[in-house]
OpenMM code with the backbone's topology and positions (N, CA, C; nanometers):
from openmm import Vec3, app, unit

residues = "UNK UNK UNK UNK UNK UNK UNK UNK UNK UNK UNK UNK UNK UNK UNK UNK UNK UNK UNK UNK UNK UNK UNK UNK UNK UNK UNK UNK UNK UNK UNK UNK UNK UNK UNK UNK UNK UNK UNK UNK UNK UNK UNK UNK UNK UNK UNK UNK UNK UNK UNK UNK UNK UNK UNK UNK UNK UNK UNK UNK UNK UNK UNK UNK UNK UNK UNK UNK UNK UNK UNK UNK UNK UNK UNK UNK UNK UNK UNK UNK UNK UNK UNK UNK UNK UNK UNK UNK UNK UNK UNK UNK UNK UNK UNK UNK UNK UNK UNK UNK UNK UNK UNK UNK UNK UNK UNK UNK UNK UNK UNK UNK UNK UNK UNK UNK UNK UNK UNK UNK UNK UNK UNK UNK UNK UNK UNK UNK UNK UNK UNK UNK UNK UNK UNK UNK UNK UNK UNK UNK UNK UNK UNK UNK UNK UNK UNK UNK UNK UNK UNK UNK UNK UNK UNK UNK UNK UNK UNK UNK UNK UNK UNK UNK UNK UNK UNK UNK UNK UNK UNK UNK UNK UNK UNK UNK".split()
positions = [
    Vec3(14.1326, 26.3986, 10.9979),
    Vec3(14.1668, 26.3584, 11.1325),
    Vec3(14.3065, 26.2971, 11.1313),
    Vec3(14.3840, 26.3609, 11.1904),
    Vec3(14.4898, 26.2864, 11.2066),
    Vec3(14.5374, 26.1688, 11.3428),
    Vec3(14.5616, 26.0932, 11.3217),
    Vec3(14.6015, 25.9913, 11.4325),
    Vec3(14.6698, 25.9668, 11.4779),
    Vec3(14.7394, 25.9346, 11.6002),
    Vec3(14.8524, 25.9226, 11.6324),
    Vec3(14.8426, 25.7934, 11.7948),
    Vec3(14.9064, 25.7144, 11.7562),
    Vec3(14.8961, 25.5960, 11.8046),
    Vec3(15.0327, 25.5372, 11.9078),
    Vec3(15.0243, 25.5491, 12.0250),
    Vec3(15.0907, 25.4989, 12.1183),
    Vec3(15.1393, 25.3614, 12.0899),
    Vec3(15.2451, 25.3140, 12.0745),
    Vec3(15.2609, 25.1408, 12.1195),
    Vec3(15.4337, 25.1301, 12.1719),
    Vec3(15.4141, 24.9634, 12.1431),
    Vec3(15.5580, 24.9305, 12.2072),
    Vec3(15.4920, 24.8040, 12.3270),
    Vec3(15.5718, 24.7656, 12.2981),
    Vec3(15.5921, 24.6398, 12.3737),
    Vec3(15.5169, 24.6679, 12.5390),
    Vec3(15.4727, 24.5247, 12.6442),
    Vec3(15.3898, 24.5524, 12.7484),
    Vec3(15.5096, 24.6724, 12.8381),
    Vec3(15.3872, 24.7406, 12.9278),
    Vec3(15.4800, 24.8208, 13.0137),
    Vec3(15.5348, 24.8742, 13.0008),
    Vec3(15.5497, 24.9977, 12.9006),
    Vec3(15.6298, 25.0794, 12.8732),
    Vec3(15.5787, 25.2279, 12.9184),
    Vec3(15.5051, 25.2483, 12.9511),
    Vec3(15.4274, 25.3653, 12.9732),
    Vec3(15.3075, 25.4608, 12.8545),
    Vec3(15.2953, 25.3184, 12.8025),
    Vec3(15.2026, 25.3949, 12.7040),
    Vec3(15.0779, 25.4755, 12.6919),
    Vec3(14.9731, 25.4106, 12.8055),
    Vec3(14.9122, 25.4742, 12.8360),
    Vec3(14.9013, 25.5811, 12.9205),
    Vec3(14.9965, 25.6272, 13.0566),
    Vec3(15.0337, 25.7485, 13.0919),
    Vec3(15.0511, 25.8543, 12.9730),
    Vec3(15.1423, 25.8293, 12.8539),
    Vec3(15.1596, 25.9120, 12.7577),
    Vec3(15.0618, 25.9490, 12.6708),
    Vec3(14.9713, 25.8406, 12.6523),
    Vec3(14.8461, 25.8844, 12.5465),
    Vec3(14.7500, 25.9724, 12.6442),
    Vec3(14.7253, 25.9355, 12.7786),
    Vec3(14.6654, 26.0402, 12.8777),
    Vec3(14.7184, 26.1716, 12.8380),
    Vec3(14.8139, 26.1366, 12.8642),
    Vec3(14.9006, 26.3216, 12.8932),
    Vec3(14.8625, 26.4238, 12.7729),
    Vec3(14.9152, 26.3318, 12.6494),
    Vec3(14.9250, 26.3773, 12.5295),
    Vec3(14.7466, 26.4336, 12.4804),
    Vec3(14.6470, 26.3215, 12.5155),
    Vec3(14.5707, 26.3975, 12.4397),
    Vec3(14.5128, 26.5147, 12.5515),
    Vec3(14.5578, 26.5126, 12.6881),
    Vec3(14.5164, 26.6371, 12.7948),
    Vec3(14.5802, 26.7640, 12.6819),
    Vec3(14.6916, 26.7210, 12.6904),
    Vec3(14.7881, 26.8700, 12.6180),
    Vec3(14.7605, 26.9278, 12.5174),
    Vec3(14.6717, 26.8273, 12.4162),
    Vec3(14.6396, 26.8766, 12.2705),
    Vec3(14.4537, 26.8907, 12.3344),
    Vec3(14.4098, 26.8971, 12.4220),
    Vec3(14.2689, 26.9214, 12.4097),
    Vec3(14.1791, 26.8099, 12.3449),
    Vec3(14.2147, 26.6621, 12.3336),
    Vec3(14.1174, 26.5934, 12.2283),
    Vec3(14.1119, 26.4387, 12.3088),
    Vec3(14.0383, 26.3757, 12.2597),
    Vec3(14.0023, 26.2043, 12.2900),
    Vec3(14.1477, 26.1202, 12.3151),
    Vec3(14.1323, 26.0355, 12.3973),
    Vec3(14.2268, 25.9757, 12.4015),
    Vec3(14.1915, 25.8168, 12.3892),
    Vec3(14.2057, 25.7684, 12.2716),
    Vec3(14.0931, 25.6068, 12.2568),
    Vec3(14.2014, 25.5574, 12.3311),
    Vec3(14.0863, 25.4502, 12.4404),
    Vec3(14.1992, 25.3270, 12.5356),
    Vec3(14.2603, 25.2045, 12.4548),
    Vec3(14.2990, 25.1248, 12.5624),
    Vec3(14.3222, 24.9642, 12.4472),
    Vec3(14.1825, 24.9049, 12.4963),
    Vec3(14.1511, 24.8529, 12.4214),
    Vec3(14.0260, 24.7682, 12.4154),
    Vec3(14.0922, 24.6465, 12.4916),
    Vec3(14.1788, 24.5596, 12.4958),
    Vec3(14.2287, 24.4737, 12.5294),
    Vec3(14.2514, 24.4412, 12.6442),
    Vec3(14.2885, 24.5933, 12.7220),
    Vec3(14.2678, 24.5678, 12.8598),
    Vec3(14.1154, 24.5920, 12.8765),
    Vec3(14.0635, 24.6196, 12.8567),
    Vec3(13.9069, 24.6233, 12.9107),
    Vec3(13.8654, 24.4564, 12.9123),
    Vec3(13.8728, 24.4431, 12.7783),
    Vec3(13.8872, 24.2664, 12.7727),
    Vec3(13.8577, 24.1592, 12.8398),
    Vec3(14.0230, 24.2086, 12.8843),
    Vec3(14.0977, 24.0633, 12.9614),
    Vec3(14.0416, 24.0991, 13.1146),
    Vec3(14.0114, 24.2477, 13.1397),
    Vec3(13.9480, 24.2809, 13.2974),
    Vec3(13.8328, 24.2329, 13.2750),
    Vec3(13.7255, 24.1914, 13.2079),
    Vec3(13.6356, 24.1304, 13.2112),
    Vec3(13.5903, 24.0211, 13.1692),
    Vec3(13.6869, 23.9639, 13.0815),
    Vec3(13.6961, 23.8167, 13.1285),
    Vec3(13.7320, 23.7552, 13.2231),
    Vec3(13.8290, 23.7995, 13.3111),
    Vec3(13.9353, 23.7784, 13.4268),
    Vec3(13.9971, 23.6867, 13.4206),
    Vec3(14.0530, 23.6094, 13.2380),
    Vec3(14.1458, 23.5034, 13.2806),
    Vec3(14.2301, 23.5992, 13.1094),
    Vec3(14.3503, 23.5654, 13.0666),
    Vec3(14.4389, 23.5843, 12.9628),
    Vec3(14.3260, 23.5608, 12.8537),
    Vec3(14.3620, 23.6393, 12.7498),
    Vec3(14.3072, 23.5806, 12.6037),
    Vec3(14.3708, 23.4523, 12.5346),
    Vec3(14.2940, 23.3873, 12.4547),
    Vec3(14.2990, 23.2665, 12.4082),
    Vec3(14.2749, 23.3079, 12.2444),
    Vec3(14.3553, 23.2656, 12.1512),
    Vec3(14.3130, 23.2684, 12.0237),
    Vec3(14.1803, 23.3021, 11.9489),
    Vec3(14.1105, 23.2715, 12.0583),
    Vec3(13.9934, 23.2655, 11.9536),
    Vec3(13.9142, 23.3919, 12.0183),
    Vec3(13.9742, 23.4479, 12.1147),
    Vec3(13.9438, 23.6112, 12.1420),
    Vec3(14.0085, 23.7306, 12.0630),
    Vec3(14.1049, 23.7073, 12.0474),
    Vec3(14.1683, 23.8210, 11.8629),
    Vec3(14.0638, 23.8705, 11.8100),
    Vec3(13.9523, 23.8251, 11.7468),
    Vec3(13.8585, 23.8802, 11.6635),
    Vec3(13.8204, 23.9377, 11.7538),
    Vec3(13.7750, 23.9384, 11.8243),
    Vec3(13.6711, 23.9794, 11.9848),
    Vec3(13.7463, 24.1088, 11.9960),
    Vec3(13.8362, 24.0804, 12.0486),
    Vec3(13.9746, 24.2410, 12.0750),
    Vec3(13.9909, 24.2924, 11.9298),
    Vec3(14.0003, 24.2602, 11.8287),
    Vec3(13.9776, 24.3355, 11.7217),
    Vec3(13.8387, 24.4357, 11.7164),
    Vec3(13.7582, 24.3500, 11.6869),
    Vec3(13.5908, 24.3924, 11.6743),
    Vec3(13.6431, 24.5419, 11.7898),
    Vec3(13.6368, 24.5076, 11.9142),
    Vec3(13.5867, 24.6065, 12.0078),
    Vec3(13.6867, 24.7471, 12.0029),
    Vec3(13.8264, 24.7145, 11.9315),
    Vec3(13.9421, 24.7905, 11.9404),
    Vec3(13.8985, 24.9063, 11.8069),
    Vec3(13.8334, 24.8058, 11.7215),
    Vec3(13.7846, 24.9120, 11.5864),
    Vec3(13.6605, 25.0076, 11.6288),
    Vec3(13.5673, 24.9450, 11.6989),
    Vec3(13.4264, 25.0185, 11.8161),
    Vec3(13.5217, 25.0697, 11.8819),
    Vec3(13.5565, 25.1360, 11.9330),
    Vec3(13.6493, 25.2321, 12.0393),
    Vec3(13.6545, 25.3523, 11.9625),
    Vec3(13.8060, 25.2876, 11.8030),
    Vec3(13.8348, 25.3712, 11.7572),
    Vec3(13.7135, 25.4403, 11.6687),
    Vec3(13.6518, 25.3798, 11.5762),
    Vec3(13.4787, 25.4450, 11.5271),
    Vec3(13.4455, 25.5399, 11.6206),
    Vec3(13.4277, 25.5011, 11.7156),
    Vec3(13.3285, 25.5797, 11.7819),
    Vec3(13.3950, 25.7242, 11.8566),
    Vec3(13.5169, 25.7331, 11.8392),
    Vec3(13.6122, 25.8421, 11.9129),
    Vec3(13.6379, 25.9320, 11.8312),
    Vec3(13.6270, 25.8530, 11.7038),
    Vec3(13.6840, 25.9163, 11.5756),
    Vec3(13.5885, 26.0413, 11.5205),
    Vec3(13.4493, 26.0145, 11.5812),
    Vec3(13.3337, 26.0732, 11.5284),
    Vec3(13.3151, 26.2213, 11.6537),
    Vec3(13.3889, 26.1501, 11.7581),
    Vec3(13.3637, 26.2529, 11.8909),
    Vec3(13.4320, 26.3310, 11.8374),
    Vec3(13.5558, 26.3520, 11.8532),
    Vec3(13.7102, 26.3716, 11.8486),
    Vec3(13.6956, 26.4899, 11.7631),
    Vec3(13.6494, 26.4501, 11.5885),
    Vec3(13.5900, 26.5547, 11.5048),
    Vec3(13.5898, 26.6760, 11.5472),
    Vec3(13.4975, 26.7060, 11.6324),
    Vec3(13.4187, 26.7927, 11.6846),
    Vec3(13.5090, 26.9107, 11.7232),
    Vec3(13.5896, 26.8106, 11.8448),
    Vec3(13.6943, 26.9186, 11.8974),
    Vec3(13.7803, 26.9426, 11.8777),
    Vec3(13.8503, 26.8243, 11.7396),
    Vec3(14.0139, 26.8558, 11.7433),
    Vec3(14.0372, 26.8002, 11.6053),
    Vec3(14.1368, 26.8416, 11.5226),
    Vec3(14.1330, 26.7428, 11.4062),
    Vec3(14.2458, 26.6734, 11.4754),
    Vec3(14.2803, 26.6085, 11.5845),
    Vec3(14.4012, 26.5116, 11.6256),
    Vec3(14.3002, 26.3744, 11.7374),
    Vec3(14.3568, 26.3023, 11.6940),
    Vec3(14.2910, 26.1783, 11.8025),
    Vec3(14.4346, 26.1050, 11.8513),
    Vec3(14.4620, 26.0982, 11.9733),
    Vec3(14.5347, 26.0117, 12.0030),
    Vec3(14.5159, 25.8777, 12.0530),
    Vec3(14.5663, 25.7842, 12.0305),
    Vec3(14.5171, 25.6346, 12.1020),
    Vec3(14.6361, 25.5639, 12.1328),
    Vec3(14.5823, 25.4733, 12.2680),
    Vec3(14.6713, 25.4148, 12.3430),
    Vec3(14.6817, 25.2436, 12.2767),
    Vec3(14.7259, 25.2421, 12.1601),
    Vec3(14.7317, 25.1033, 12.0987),
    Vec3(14.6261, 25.1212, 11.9794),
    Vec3(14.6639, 25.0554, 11.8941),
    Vec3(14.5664, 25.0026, 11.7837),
    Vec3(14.5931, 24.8495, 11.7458),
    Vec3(14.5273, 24.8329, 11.5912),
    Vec3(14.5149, 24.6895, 11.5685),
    Vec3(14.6724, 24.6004, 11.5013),
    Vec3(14.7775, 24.7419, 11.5255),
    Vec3(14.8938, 24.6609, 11.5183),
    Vec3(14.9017, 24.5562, 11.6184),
    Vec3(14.8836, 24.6428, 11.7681),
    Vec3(14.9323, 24.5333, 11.8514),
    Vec3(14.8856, 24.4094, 11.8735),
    Vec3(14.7425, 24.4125, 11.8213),
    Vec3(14.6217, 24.3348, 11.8191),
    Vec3(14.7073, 24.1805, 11.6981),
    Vec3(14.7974, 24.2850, 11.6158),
    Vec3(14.8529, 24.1497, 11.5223),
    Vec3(14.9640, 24.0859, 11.5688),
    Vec3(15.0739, 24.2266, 11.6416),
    Vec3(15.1699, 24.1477, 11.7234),
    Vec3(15.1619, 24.0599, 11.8025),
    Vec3(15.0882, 24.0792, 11.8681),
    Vec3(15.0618, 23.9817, 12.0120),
    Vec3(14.9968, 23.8784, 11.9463),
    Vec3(14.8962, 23.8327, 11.8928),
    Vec3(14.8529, 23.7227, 11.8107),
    Vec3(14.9816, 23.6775, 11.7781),
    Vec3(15.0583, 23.7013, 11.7032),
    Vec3(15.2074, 23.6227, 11.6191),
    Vec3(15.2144, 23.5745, 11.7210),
    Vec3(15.2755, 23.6341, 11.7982),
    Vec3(15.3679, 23.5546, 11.9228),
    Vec3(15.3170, 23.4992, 11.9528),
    Vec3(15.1675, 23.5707, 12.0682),
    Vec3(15.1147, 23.3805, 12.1212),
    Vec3(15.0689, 23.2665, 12.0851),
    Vec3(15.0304, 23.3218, 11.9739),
    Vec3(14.9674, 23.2244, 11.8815),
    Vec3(14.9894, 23.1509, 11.7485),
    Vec3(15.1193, 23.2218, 11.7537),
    Vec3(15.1725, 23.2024, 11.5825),
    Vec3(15.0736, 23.2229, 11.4719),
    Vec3(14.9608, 23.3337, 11.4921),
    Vec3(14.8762, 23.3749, 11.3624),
    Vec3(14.8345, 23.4615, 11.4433),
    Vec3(14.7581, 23.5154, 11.3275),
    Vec3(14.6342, 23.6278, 11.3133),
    Vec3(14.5093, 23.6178, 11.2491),
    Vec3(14.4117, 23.5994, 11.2518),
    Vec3(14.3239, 23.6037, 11.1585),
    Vec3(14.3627, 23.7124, 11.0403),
    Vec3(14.3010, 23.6434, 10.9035),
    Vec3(14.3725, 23.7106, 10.8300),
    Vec3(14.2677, 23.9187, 10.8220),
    Vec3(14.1665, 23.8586, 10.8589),
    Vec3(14.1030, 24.0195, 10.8532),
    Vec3(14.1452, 24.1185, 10.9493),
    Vec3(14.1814, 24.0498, 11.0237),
    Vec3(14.2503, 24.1365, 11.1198),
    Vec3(14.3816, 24.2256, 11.0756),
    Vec3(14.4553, 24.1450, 11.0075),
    Vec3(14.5884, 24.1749, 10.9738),
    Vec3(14.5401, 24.3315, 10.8691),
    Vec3(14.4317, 24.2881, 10.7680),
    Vec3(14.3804, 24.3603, 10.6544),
    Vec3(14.3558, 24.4613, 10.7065),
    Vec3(14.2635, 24.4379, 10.8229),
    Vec3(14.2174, 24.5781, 10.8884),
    Vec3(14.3306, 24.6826, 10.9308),
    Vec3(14.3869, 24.6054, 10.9731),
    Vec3(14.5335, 24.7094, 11.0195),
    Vec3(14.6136, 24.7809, 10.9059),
    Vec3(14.6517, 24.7114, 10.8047),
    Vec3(14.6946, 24.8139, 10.7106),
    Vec3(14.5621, 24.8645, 10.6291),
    Vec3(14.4830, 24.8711, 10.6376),
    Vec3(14.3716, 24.9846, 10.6090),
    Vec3(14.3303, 25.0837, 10.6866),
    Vec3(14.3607, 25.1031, 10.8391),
    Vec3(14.3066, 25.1719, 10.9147),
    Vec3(14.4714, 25.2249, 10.9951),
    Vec3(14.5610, 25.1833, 10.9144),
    Vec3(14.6785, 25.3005, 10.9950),
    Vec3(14.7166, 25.4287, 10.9836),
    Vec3(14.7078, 25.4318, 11.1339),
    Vec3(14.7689, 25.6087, 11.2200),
    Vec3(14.8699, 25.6947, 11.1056),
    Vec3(14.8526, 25.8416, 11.1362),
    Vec3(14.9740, 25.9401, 11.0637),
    Vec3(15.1100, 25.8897, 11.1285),
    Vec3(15.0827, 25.8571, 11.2472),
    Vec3(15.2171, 25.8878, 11.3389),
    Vec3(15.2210, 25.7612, 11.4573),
    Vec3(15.3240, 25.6538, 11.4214),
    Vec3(15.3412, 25.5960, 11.5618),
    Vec3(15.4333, 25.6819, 11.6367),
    Vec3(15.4176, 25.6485, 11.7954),
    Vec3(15.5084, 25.6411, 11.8658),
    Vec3(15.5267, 25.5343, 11.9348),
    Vec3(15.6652, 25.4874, 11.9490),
    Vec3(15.7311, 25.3389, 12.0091),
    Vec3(15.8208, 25.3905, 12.1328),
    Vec3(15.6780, 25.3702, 12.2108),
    Vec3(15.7589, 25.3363, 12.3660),
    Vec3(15.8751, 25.2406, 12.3702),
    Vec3(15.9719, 25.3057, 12.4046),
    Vec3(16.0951, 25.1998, 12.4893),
    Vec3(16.1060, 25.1481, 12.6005),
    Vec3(16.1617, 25.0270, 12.6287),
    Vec3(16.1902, 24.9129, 12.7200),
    Vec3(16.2633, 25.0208, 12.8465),
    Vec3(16.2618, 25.1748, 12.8227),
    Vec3(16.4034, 25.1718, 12.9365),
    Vec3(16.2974, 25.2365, 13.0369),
    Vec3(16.1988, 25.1856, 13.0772),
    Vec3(16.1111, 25.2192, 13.2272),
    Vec3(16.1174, 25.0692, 13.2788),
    Vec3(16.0953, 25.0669, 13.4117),
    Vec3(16.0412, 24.9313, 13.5068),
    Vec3(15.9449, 24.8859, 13.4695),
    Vec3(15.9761, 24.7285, 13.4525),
    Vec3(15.8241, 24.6458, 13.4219),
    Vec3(15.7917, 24.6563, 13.5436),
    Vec3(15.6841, 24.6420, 13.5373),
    Vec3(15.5517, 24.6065, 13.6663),
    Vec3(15.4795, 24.4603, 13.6307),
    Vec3(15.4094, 24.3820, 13.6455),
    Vec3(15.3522, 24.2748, 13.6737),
    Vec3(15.2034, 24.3651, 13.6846),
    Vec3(15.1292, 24.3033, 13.6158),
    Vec3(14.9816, 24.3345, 13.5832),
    Vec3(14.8607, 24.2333, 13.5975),
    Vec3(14.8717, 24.1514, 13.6238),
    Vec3(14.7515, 24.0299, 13.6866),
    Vec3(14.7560, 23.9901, 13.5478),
    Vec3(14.6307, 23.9300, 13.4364),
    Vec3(14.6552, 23.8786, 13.3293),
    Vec3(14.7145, 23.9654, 13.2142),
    Vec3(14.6965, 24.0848, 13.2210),
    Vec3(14.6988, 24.2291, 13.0829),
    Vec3(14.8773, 24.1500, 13.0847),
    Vec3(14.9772, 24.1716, 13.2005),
    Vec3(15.0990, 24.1835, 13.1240),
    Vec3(15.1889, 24.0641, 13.2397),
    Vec3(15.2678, 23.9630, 13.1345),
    Vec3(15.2883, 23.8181, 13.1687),
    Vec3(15.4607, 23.8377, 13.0677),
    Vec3(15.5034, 23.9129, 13.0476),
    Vec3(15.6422, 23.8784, 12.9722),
    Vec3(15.7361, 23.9795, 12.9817),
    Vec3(15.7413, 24.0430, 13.1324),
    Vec3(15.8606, 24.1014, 13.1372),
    Vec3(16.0247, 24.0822, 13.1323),
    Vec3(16.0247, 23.9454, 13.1062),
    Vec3(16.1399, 23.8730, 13.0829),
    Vec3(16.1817, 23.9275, 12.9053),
    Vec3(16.0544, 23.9001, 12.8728),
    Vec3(16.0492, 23.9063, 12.6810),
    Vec3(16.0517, 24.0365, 12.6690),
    Vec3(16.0583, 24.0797, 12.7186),
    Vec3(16.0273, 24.3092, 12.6405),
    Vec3(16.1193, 24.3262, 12.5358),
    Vec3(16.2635, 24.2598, 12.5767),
    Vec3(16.3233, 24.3357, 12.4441),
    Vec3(16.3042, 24.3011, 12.3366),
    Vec3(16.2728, 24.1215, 12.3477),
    Vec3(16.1860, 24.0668, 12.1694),
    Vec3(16.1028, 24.1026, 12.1480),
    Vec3(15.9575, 24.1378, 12.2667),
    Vec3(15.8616, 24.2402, 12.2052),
    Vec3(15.8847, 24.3393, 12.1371),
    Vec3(15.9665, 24.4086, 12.1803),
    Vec3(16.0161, 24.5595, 12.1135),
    Vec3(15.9822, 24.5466, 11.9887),
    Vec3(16.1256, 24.4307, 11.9649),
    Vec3(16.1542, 24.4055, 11.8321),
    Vec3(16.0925, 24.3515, 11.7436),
    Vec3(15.9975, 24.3376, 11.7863),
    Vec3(15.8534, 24.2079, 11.6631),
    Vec3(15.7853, 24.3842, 11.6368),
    Vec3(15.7766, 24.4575, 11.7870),
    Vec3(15.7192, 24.5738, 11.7246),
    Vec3(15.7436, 24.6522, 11.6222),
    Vec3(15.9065, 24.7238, 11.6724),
    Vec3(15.9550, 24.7976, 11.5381),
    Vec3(15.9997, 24.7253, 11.3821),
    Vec3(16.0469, 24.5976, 11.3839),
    Vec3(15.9691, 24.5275, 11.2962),
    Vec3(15.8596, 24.4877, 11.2205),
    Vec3(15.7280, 24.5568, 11.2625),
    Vec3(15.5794, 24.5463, 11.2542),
    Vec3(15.6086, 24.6848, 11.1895),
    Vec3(15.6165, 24.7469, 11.2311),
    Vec3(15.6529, 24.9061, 11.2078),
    Vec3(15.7210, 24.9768, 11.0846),
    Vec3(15.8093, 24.8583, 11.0837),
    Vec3(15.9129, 24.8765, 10.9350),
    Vec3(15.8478, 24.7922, 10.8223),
    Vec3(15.8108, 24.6746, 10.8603),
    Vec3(15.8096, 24.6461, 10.7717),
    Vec3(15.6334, 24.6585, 10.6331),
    Vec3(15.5665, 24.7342, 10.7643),
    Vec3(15.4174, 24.7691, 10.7114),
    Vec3(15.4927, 24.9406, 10.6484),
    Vec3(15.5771, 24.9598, 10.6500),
    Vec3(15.6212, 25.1180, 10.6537),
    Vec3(15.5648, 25.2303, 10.6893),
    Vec3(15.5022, 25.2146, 10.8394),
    Vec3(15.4237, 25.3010, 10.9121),
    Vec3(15.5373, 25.4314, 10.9982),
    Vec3(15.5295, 25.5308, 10.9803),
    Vec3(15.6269, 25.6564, 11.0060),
    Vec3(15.6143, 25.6656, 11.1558),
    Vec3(15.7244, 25.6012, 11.1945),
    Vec3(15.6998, 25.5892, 11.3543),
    Vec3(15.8606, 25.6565, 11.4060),
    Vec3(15.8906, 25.7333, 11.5524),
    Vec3(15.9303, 25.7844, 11.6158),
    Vec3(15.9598, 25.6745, 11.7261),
    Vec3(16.0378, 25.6884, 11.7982),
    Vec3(16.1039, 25.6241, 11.9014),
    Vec3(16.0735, 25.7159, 12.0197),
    Vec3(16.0060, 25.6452, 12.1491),
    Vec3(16.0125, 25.7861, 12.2439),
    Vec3(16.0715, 25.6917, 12.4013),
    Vec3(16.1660, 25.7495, 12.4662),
    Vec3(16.2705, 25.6902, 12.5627),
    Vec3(16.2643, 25.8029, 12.6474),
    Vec3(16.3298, 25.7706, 12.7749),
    Vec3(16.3923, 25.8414, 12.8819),
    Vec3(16.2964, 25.8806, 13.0177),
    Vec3(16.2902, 25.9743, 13.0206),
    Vec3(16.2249, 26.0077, 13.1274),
    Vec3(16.0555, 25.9886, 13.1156),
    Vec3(15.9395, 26.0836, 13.2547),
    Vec3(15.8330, 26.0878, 13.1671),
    Vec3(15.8440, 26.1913, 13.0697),
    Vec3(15.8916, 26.2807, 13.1354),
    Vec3(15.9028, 26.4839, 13.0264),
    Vec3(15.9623, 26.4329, 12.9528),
    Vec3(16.0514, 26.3314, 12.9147),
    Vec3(16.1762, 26.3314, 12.8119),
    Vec3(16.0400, 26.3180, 12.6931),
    Vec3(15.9815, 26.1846, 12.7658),
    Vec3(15.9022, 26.1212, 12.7034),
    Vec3(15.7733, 26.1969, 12.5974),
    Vec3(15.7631, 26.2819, 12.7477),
    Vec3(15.6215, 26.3902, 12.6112),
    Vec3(15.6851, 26.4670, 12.5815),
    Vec3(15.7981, 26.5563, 12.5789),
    Vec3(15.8775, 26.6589, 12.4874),
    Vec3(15.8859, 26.6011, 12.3678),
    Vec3(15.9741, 26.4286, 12.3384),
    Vec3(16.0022, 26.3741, 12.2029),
    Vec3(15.8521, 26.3713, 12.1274),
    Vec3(15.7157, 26.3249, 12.2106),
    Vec3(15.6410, 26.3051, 12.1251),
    Vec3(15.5763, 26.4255, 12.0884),
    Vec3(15.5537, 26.5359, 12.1475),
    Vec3(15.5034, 26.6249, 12.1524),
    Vec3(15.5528, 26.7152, 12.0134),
    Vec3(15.7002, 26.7109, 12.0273),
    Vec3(15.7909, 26.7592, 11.8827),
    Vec3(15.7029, 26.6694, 11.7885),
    Vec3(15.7667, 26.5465, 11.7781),
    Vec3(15.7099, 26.4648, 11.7189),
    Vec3(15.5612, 26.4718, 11.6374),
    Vec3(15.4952, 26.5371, 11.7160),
    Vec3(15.2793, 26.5401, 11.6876),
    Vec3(15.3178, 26.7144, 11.6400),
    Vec3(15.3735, 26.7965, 11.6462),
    Vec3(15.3800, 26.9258, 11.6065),
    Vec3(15.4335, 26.9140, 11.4467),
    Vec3(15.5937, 26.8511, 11.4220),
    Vec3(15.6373, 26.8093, 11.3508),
    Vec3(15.5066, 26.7566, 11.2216),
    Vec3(15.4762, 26.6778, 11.2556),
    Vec3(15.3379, 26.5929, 11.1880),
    Vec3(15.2870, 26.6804, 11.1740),
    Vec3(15.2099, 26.7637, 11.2726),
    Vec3(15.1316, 26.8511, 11.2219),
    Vec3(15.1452, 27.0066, 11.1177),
    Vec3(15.2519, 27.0142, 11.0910),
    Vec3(15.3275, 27.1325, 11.0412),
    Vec3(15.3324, 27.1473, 10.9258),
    Vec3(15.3652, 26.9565, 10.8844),
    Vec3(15.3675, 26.9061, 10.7477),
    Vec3(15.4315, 26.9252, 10.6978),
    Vec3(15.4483, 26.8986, 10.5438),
    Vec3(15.6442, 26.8954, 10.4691),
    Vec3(15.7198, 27.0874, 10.4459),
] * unit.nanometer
topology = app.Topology()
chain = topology.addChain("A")
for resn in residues:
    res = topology.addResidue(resn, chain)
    for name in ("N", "CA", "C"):
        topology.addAtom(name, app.Element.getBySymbol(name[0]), res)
């Protein structure tokens, strides 16, 4: 199964793209657990919800992973347990440490890193730092480099947007 994992900082269009992308390839498209979350808690996460958004983000991916099989050897997902570590740093200045573990045990063939150059929107609790996007970015592709996860940059338009990744998931799939 190969994986391929949407991120990038809030508001970038990530999930439009993981929609699109897994319509185009025929296969699952795992959500963020995180927004499901925070829509049903109805207030921001608090530290001691990380594990909670972990737990349910790994149940998502398990359970998609097993569908997915079936029809496609590609799964795409709109976030994994990177972001689950980014966003912990920042708001919280930690991570639980299993969390962190889980993430470099369970990483994607292929990121793609949404860019800052679309309009933030304002999201009720899910998204609170459109001021911060460009340091998000950067804690991201930082997260990115420095776990040495093979990630792509995807910018511009929406088409710009699924042409780069689309090369990008073919590329991957083609192999050396």
């Amino acid at each position: 199964m190969i994986r391929v994992v949407v991120t990038g900082s809030e508001c970038t269009g990530k999930t439009t793209l993981a929609q699109a992308l897994a319509e185009h390839y025929g296969t699952f498209c795992v959500p963020e657990y995180a927004r499901q979350f925070v829509l049903e808690k109805g207030a921001p996460p608090v530290y001691r919800d990380v594990e909670a958004i972990a737990r349910g983000q790994i149940a998502l991916e398990d359970s998609l992973v097993s569908q997915a099989a079936e029809a496609s050897p590609l799964l795409i997902q709109d976030t994994d347990l990177l972001s689950t570590v980014v966003y912990s740093r920042h708001y919280y200045g930690d991570c639980p440490g299993w969390v962190e573990e889980a993430q470099r045990n369970r990483g994607a063939e292929l990121y793609l890193l949404a860019d800052i150059d679309v309009p933030w929107a304002p999201d009720g609790d899910q998204r609170d730092r459109g001021g911060q996007r460009e340091a998000m970015q950067t804690l991201f592709r930082q997260a990115l480099i420095e776990r040495g996860l093979h990630f792509v940059e995807i910018q511009g338009s929406r088409a710009d947007r699924s042409r780069l990744a689309v090369e990008a998931i073919d590329e991957l799939r083609r192999g050396p």
